[in-house]
Biotite code that builds the C-alpha atoms (Angstrom):
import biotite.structure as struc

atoms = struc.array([
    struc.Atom([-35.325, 40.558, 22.538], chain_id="A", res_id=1, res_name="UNK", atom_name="CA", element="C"),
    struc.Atom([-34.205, 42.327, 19.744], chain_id="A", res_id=2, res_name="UNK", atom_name="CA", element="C"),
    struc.Atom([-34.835, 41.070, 15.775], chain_id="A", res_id=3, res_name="UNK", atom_name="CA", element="C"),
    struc.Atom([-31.588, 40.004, 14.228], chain_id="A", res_id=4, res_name="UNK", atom_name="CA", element="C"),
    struc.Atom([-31.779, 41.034, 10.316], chain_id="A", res_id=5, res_name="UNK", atom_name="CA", element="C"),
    struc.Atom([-29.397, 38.520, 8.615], chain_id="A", res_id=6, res_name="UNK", atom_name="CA", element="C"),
    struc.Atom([-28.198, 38.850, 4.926], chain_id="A", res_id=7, res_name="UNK", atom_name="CA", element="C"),
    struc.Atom([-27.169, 35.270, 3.884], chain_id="A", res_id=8, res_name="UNK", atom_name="CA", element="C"),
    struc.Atom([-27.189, 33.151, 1.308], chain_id="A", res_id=9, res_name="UNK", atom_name="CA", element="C"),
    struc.Atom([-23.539, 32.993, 0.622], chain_id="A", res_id=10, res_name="UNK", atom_name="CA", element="C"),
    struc.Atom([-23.594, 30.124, 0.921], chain_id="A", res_id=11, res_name="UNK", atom_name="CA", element="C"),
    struc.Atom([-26.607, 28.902, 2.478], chain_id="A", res_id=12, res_name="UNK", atom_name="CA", element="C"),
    struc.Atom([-24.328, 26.593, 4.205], chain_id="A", res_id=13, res_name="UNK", atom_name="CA", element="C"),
    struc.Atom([-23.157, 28.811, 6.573], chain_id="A", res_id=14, res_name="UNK", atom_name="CA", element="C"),
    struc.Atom([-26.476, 31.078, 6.966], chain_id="A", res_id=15, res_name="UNK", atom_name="CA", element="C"),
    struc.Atom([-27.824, 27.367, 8.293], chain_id="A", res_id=16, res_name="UNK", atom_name="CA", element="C"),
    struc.Atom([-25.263, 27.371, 10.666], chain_id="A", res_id=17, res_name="UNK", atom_name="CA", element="C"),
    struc.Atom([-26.254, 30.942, 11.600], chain_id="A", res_id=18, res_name="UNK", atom_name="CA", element="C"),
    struc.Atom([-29.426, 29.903, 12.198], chain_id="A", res_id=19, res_name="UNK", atom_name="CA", element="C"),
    struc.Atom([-29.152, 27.508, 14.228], chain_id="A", res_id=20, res_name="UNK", atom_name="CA", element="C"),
    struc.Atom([-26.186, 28.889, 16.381], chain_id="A", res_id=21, res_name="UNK", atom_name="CA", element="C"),
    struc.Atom([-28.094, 32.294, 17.207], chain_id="A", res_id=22, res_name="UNK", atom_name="CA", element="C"),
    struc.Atom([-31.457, 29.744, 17.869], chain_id="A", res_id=23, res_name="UNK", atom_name="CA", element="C"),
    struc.Atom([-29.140, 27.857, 20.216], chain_id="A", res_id=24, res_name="UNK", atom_name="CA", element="C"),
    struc.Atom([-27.474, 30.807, 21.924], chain_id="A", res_id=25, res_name="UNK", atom_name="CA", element="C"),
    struc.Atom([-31.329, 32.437, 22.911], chain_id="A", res_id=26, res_name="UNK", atom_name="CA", element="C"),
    struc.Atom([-32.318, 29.178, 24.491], chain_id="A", res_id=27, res_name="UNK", atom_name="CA", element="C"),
    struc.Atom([-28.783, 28.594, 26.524], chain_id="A", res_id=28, res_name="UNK", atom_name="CA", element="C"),
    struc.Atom([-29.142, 32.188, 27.855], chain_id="A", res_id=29, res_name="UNK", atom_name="CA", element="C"),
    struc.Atom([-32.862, 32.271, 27.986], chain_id="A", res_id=30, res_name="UNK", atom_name="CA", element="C"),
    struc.Atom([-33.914, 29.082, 28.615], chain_id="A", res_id=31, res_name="UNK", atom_name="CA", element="C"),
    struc.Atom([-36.942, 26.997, 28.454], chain_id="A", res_id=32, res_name="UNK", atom_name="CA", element="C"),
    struc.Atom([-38.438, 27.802, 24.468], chain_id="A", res_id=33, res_name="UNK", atom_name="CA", element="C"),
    struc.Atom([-36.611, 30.425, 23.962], chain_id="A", res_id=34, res_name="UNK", atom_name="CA", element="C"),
    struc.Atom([-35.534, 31.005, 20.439], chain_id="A", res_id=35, res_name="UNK", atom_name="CA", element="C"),
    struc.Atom([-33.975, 34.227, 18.369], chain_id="A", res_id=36, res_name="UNK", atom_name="CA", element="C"),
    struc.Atom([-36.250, 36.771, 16.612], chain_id="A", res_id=37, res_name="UNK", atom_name="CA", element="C"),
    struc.Atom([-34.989, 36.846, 13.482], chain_id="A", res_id=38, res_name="UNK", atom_name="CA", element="C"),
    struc.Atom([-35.224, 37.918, 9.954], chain_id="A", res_id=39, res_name="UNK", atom_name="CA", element="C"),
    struc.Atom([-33.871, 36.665, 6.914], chain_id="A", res_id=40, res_name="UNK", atom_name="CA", element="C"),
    struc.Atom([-32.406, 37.767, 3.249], chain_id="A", res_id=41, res_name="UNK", atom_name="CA", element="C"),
    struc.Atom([-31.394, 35.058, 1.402], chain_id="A", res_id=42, res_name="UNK", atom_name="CA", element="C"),
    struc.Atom([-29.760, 35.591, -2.076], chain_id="A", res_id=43, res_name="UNK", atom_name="CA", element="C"),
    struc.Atom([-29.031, 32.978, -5.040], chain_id="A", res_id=44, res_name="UNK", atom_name="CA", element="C"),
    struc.Atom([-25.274, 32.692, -4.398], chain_id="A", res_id=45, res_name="UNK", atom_name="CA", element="C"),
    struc.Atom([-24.679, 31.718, -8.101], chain_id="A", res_id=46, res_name="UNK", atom_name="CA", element="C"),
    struc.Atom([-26.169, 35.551, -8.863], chain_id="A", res_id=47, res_name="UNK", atom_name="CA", element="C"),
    struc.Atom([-23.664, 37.155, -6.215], chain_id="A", res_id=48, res_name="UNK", atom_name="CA", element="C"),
    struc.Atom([-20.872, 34.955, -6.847], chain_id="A", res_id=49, res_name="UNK", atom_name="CA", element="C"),
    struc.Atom([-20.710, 35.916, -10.453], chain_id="A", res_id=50, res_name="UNK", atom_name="CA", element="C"),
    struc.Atom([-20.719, 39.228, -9.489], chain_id="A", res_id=51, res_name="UNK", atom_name="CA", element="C"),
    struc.Atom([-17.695, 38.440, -7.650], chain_id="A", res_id=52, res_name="UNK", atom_name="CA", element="C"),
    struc.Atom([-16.191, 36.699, -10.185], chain_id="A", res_id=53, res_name="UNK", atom_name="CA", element="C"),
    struc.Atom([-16.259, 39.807, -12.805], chain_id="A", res_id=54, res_name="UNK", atom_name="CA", element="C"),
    struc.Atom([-15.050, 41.924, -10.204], chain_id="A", res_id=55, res_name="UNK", atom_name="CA", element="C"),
    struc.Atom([-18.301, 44.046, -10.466], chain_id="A", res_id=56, res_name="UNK", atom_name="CA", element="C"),
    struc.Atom([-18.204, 45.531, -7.044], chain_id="A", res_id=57, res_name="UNK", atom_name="CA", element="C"),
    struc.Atom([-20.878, 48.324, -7.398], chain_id="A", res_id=58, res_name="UNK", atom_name="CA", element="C"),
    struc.Atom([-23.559, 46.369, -8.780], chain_id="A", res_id=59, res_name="UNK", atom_name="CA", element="C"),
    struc.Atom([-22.607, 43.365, -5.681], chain_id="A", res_id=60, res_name="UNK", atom_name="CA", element="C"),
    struc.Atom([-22.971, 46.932, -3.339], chain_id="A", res_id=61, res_name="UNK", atom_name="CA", element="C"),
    struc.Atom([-26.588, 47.840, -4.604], chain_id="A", res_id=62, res_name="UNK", atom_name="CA", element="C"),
    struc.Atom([-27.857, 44.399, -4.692], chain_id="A", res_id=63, res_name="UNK", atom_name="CA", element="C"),
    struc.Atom([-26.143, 44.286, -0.920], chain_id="A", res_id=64, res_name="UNK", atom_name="CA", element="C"),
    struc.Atom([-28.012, 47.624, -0.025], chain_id="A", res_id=65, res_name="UNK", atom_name="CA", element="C"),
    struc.Atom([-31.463, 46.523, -1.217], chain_id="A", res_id=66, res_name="UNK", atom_name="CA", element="C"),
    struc.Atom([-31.181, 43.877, 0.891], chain_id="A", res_id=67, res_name="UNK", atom_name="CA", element="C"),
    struc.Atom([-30.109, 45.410, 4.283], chain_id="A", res_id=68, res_name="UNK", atom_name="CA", element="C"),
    struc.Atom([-32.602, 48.459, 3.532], chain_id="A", res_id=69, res_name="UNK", atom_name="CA", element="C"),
    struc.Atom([-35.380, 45.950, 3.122], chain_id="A", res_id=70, res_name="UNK", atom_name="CA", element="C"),
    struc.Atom([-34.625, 44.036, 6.667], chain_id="A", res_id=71, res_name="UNK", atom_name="CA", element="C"),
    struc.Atom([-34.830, 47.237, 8.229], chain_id="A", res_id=72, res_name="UNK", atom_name="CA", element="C"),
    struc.Atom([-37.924, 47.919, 6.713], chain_id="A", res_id=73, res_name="UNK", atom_name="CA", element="C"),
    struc.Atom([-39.231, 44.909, 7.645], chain_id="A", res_id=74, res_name="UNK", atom_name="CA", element="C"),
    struc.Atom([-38.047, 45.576, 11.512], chain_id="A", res_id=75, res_name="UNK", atom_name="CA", element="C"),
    struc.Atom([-34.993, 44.603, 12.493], chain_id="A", res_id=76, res_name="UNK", atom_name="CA", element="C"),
    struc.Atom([-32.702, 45.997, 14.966], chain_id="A", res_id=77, res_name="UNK", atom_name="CA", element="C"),
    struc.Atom([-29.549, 45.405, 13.481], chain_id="A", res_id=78, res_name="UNK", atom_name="CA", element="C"),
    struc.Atom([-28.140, 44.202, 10.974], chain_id="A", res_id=79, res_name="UNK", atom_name="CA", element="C"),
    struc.Atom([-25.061, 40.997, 10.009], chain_id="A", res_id=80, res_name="UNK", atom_name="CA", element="C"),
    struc.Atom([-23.591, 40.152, 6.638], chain_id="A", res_id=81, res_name="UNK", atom_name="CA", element="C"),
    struc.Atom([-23.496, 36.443, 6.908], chain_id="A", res_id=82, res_name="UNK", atom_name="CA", element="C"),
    struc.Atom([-20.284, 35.971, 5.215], chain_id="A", res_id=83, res_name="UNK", atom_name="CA", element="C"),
    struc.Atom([-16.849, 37.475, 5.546], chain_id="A", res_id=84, res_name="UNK", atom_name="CA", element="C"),
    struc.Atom([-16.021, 38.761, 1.704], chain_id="A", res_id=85, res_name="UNK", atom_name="CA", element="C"),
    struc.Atom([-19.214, 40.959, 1.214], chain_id="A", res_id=86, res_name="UNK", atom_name="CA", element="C"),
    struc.Atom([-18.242, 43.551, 4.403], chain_id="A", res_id=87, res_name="UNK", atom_name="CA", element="C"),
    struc.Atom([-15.846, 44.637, 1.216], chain_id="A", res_id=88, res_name="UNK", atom_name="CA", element="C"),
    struc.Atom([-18.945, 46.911, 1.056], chain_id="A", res_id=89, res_name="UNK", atom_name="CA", element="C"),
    struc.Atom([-19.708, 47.507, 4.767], chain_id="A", res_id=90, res_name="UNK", atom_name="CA", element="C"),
    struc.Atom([-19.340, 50.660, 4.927], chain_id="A", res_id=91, res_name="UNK", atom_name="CA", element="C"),
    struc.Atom([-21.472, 51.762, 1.954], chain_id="A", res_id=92, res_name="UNK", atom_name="CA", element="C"),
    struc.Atom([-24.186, 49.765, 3.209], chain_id="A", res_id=93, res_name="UNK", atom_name="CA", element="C"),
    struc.Atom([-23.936, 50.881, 7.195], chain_id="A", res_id=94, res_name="UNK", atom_name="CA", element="C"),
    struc.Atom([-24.628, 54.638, 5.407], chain_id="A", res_id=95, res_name="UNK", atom_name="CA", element="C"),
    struc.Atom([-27.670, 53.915, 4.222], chain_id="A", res_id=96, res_name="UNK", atom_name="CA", element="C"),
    struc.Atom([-29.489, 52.255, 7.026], chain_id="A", res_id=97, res_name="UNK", atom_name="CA", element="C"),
    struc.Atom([-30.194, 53.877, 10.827], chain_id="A", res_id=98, res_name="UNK", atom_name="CA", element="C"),
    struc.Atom([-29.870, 50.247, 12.323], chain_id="A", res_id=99, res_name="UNK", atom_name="CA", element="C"),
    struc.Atom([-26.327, 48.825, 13.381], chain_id="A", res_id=100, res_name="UNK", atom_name="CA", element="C"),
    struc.Atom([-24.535, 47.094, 10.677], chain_id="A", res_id=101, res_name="UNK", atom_name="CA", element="C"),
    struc.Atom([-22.566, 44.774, 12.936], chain_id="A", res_id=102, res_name="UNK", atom_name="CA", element="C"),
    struc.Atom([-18.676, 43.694, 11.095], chain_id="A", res_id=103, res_name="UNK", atom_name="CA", element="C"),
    struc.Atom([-17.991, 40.376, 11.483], chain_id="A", res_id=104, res_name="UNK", atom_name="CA", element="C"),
    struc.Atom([-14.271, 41.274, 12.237], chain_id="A", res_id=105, res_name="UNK", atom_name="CA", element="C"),
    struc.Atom([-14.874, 42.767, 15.286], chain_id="A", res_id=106, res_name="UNK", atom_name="CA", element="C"),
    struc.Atom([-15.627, 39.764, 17.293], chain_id="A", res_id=107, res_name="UNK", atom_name="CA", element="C"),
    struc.Atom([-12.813, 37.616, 15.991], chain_id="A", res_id=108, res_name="UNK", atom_name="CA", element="C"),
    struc.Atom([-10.574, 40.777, 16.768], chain_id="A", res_id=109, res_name="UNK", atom_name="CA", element="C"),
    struc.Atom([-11.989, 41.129, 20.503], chain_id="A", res_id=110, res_name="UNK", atom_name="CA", element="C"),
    struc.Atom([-11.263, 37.005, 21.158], chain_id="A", res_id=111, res_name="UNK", atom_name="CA", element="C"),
    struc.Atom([-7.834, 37.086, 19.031], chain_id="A", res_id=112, res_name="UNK", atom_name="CA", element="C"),
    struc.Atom([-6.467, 39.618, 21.972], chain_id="A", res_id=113, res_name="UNK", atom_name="CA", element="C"),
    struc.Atom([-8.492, 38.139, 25.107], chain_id="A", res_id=114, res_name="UNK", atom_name="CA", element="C"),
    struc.Atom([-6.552, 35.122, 24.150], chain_id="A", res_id=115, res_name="UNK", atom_name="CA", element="C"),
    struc.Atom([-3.262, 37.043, 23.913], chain_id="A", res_id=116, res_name="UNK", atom_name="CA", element="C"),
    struc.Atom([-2.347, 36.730, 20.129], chain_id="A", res_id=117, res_name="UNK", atom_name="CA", element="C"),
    struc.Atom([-1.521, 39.365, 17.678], chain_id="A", res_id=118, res_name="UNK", atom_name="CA", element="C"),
    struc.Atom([-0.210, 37.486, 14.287], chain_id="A", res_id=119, res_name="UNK", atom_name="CA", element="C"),
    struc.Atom([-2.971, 35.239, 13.542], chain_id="A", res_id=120, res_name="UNK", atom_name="CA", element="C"),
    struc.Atom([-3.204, 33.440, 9.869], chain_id="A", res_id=121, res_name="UNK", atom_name="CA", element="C"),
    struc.Atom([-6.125, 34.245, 8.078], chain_id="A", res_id=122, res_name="UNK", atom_name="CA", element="C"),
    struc.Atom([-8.118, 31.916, 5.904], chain_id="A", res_id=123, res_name="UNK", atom_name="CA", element="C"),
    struc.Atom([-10.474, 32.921, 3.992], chain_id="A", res_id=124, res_name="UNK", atom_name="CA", element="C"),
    struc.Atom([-11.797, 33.556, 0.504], chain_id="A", res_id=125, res_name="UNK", atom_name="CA", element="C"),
    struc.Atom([-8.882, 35.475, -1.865], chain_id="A", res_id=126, res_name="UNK", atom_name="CA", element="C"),
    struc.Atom([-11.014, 38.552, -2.186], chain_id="A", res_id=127, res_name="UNK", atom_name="CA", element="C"),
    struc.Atom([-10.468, 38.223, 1.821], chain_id="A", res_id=128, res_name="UNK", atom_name="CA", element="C"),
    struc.Atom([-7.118, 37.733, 2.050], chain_id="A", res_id=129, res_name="UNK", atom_name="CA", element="C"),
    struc.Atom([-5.937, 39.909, -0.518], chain_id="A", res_id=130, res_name="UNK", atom_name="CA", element="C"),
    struc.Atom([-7.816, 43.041, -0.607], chain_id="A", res_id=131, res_name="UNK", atom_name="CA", element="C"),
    struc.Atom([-7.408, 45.625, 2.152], chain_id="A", res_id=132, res_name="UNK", atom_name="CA", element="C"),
    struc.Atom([-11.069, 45.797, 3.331], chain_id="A", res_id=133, res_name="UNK", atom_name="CA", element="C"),
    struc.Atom([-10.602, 42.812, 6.226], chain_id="A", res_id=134, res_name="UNK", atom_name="CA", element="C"),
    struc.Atom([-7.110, 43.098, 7.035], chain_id="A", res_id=135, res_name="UNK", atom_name="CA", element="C"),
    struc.Atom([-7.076, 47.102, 7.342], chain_id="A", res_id=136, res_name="UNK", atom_name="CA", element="C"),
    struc.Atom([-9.842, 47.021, 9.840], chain_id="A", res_id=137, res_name="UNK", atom_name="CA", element="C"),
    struc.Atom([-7.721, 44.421, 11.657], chain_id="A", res_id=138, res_name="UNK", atom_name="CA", element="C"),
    struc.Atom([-5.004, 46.299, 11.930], chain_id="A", res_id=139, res_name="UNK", atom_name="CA", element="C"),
    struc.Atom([-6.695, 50.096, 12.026], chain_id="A", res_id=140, res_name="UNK", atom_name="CA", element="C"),
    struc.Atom([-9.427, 49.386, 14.593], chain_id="A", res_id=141, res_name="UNK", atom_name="CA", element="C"),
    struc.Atom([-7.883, 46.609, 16.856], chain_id="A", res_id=142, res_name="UNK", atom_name="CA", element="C"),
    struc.Atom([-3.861, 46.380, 16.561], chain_id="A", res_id=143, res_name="UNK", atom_name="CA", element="C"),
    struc.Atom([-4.449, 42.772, 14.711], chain_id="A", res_id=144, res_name="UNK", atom_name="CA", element="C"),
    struc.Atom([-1.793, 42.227, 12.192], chain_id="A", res_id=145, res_name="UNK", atom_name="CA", element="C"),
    struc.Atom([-3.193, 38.797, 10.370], chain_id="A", res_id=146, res_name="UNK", atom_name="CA", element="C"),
    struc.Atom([-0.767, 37.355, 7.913], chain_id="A", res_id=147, res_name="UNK", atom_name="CA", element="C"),
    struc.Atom([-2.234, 35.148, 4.600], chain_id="A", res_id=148, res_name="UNK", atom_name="CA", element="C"),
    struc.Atom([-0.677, 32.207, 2.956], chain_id="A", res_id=149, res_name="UNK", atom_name="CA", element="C"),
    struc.Atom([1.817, 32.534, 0.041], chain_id="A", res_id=150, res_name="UNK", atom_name="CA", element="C"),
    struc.Atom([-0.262, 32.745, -3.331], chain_id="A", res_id=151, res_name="UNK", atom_name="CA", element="C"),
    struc.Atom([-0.515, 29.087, -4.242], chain_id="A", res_id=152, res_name="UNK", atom_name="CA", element="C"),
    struc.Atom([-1.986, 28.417, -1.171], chain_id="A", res_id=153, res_name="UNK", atom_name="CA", element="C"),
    struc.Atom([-4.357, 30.852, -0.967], chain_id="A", res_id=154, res_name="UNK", atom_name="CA", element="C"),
    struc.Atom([-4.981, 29.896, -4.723], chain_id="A", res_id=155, res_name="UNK", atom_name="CA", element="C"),
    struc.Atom([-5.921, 26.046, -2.648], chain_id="A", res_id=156, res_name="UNK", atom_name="CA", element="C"),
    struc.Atom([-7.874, 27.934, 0.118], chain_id="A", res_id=157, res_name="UNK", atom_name="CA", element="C"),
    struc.Atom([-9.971, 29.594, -2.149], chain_id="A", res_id=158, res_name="UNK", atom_name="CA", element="C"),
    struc.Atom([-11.012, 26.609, -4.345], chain_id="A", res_id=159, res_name="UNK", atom_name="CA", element="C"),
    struc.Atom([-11.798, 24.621, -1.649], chain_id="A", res_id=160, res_name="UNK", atom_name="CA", element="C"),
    struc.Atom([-14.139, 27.298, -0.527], chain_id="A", res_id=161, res_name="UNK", atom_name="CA", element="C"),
    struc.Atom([-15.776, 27.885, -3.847], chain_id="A", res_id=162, res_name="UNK", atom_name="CA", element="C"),
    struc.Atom([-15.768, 24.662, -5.145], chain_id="A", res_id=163, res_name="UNK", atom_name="CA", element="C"),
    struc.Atom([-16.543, 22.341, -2.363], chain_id="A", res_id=164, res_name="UNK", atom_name="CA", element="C"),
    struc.Atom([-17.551, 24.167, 1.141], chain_id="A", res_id=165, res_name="UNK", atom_name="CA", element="C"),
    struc.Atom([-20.050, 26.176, -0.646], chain_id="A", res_id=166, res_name="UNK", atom_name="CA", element="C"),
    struc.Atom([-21.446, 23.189, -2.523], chain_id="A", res_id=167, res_name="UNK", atom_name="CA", element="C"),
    struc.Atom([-21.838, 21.525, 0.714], chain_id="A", res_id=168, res_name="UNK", atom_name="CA", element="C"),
    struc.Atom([-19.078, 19.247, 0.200], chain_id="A", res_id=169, res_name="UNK", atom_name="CA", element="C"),
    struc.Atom([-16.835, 18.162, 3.081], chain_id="A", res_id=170, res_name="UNK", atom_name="CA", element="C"),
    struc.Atom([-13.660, 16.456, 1.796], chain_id="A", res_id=171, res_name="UNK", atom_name="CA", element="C"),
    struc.Atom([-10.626, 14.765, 4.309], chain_id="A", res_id=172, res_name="UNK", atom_name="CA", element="C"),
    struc.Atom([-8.086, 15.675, 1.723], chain_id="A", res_id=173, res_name="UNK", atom_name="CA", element="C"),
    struc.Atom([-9.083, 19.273, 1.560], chain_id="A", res_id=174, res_name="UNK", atom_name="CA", element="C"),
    struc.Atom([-8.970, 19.110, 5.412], chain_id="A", res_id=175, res_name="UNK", atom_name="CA", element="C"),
    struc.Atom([-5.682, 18.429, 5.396], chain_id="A", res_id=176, res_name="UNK", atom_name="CA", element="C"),
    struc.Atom([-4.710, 20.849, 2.559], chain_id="A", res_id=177, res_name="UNK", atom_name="CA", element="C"),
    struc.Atom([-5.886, 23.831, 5.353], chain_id="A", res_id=178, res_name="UNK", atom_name="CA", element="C"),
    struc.Atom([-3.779, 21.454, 8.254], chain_id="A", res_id=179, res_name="UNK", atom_name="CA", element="C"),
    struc.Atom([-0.804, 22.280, 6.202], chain_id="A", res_id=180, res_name="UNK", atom_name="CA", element="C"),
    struc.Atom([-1.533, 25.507, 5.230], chain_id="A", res_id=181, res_name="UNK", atom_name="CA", element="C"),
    struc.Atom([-1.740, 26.498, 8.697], chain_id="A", res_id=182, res_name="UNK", atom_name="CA", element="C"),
    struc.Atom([1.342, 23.992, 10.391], chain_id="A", res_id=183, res_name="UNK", atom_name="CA", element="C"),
    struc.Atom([3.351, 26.298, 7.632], chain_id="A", res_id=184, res_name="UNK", atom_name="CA", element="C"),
    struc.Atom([2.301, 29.084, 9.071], chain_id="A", res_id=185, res_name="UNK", atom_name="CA", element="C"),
    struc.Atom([2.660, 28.428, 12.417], chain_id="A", res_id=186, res_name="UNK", atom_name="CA", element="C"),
    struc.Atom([6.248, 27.995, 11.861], chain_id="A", res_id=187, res_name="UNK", atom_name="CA", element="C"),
    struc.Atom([6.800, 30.719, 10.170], chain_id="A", res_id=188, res_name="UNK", atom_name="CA", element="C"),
    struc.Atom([5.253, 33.234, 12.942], chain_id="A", res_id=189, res_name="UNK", atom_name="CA", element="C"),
    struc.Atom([1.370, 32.865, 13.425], chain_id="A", res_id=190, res_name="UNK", atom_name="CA", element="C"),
    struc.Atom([0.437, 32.827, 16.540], chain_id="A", res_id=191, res_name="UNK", atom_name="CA", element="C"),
    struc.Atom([-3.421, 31.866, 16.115], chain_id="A", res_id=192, res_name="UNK", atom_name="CA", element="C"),
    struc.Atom([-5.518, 30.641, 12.942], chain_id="A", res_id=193, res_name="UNK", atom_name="CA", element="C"),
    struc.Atom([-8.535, 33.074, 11.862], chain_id="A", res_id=194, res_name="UNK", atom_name="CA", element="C"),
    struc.Atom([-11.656, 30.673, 10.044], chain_id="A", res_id=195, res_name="UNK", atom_name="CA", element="C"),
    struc.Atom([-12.344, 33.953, 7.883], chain_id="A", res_id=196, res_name="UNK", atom_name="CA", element="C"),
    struc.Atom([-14.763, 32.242, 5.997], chain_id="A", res_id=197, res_name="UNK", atom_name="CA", element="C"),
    struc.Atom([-17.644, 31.371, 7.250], chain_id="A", res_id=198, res_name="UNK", atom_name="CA", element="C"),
    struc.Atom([-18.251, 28.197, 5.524], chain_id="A", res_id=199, res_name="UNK", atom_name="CA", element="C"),
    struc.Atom([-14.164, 27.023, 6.764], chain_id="A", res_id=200, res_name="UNK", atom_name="CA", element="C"),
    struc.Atom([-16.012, 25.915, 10.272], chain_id="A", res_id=201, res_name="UNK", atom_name="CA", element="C"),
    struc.Atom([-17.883, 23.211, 8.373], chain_id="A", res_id=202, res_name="UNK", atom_name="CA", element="C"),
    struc.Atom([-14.688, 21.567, 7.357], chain_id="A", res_id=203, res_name="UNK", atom_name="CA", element="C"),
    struc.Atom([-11.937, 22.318, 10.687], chain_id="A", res_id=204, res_name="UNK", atom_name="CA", element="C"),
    struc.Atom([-12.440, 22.953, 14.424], chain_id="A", res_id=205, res_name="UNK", atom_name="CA", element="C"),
    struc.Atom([-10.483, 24.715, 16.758], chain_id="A", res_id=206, res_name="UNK", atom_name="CA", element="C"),
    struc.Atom([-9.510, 20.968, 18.155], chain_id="A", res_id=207, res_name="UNK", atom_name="CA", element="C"),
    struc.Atom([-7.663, 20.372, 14.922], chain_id="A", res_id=208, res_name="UNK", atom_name="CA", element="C"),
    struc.Atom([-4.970, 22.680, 15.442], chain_id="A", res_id=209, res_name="UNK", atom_name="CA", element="C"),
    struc.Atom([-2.316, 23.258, 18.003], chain_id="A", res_id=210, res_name="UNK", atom_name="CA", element="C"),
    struc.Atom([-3.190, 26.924, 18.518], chain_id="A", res_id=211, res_name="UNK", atom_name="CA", element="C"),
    struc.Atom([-6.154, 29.323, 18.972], chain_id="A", res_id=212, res_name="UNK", atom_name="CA", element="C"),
    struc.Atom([-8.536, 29.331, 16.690], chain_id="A", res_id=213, res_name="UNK", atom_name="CA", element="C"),
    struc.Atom([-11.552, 31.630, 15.602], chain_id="A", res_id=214, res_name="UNK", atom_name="CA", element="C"),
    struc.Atom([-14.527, 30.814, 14.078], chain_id="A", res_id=215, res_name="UNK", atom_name="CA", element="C"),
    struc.Atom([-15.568, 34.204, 12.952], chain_id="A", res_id=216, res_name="UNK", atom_name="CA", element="C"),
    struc.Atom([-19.289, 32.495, 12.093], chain_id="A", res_id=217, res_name="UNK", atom_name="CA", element="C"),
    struc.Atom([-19.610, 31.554, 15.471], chain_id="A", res_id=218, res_name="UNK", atom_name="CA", element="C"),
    struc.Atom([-18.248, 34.884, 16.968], chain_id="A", res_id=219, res_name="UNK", atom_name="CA", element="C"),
    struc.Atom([-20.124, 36.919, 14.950], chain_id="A", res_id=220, res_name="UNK", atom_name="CA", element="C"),
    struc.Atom([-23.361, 35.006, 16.256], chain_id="A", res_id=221, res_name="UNK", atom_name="CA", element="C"),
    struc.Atom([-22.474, 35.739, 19.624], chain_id="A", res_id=222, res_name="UNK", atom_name="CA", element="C"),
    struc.Atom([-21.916, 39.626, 18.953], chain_id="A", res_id=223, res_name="UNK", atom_name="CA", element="C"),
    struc.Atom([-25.314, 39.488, 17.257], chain_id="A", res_id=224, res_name="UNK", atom_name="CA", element="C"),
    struc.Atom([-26.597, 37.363, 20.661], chain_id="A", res_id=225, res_name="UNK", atom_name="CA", element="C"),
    struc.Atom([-24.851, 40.052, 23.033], chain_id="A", res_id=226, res_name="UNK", atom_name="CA", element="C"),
    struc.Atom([-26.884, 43.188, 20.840], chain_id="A", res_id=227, res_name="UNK", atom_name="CA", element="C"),
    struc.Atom([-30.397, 41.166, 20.525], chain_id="A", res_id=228, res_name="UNK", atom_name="CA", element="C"),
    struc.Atom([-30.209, 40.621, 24.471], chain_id="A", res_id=229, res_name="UNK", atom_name="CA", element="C"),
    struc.Atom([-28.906, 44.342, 24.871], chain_id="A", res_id=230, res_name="UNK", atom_name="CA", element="C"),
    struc.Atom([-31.563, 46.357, 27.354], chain_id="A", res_id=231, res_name="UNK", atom_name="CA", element="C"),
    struc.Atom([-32.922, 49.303, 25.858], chain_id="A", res_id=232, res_name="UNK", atom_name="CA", element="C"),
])
């Protein structure tokens, strides 16, 4: 088995659930005590966030190249950003390491068209939805076209994110704010919902909606699964 180098901390909530998914996913396809090789970079979100905050992309990219530098150094095989607004900087970091940097849209882009949709709504941070980064690659590399909620609502998405998800704090109203979100959507065209954050999987399921849905945490755990298990 391969060694799985995972940057995370951002938020730890969702690098738990990365943990424990890829842990889970070695001992369904392995069996008996089988568990994922794995290394880990964990970062004080409140240091990266206020990067993000100040808009200070190039010193967010060097802090996010030490890291992925130093998991390859310390021997892993490839390489996942464990959160969906930091691949702003994928390919800066991919350049400077010789190990597979593997996107976190690619996955969710393979099992949007296996399941036959094209216009899927994407939630996700506003540095997500509204910067080209995610979307392009979307479009440019798989044929997706995601759409994004009007500005107030991604202005709802985005808090919820921020101030509760990544604070570990689960809330039925803010549940329902995303329900809506999406039900307006739906109407209006989208064909599937995108969880392009990966915290959003803490708060809805693919059960709560009416359509597909794609945990892109989840999906990028299996891609990571698929390359560990990959033969030489």
């Amino acid at each position: 088995m391969k060694v799985i180098g995972l940057i995370g901390g951002m938020s730890w909530q969702s690098t738990a659930t990365y943990y424990s998914e890829l842990n889970r996913m070695a001992r369904s396809r392995l069996g008996g005590l089988h568990s994922a090789k794995i290394l880990l970079w964990s970062f004080d979100f409140a240091e990266v966030e206020a990067l993000q905050a100040a808009g200070n992309w190039e010193t967010a990219t060097t802090v996010m190249i030490k890291a992925a530098q130093a998991l390859e150094r310390g021997g892993a095989d490839c390489i996942a950003i464990c959160t969906n607004t930091m691949h702003m900087m994928y390919e800066q970091v991919q350049a400077v390491v010789s190990i597979p940097l593997i996107h976190i849209a690619d996955g969710a882009a393979s099992a949007i068209k296996a399941a036959g949709c094209n216009k899927p709504l994407l939630l996700a941070t506003k540095h997500t939805m509204e910067k080209d980064f995610y979307r392009g690659r979307l479009v440019s590399e798989h044929g997706v076209d995601a759409m994004v909620p009007n500005e107030d609502d991604r202005d709802y998405v985005h808090q919820i994110i921020y101030g509760e998800l990544c604070a570990g704090k689960i809330l039925s109203a803010s549940k329902t704010c995303y329900l809506d979100i999406a039900e307006k959507a739906f109407k209006v065209g989208a064909d599937s919902i995108i969880f392009g954050c990966t915290e959003i999987g803490l708060l809805v399921s693919a059960d709560d909606f009416d359509r597909p849905a794609f945990d892109t945490t989840k999906l990028h755990c299996e891609a990571l699964m698929d390359f560990a298990l990959q033969e030489d």
